[in-house]
N, C-alpha and C positions, 0 to 999 in steps of 0.2 A: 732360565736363571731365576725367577722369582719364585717359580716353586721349590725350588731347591733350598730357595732363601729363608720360604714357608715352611719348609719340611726342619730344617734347623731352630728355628722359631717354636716350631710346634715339639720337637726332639724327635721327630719321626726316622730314626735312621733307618727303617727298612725302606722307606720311598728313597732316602739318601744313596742306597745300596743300589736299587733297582735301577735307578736313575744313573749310576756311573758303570761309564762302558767297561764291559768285561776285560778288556785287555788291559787295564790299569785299576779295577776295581778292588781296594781293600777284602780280605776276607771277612773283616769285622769293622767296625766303628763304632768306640765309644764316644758320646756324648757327656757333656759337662751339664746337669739337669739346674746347675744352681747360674748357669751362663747366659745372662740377659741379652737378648739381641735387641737394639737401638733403632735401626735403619739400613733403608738400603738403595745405594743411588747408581742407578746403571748409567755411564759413560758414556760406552761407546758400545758398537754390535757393523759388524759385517760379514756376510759370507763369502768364504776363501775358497769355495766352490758348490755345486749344486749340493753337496750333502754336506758341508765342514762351515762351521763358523765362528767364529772367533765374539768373546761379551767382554769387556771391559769393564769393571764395577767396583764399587766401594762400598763395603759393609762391616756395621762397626756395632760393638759390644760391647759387654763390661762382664767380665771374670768374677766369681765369687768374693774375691778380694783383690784389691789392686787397681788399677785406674783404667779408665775405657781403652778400647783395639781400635785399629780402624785394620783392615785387612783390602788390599788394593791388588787386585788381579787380574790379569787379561788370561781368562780360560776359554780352553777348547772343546767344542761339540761337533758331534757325528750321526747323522741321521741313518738312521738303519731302519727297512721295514713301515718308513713313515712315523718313526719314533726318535727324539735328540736324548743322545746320551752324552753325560760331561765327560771330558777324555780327561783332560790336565789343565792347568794352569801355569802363571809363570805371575810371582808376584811381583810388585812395582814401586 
């Protein structure tokens, strides 16, 4: 989760890409370059089984114009190959 965080941060969307499991993986993802990221507070984290895990996190931003995000999600990962890929999320 935090590099994911990092990778948005930094506008890296090919580690964004690589990083989301193919079976939900956008073909593209544009980034907003002028979208300031703030922080980022991880929740909650369990594993919902030897490969699946579940992050809980708050991560908040401010938009080119307009007033700060806070974006509240419990997403899902899946280990493949000894690698975690994010599946989805379900925001909160």
């Amino acid at each position: 989760m935090r590099s994911r965080y990092s990778a948005f941060v930094l506008g890296d969307a090919a580690y964004l890409l690589s990083s989301w499991h193919p079976s939900t993986r956008p073909s593209e993802l544009a980034l907003d370059p002028q979208q300031r990221w703030l922080g980022l507070e991880l929740r909650a984290h369990r594993a919902t089984s030897a490969d699946t895990a579940e992050v809980e996190f708050v991560a908040r931003s401010r938009p080119r114009s307009g007033p700060a995000l806070r974006l509240h999600e419990r997403s899902r990962f899946r280990r493949e190959a000894g690698r975690w890929f994010y599946v989805d999320g379900d925001l909160l």
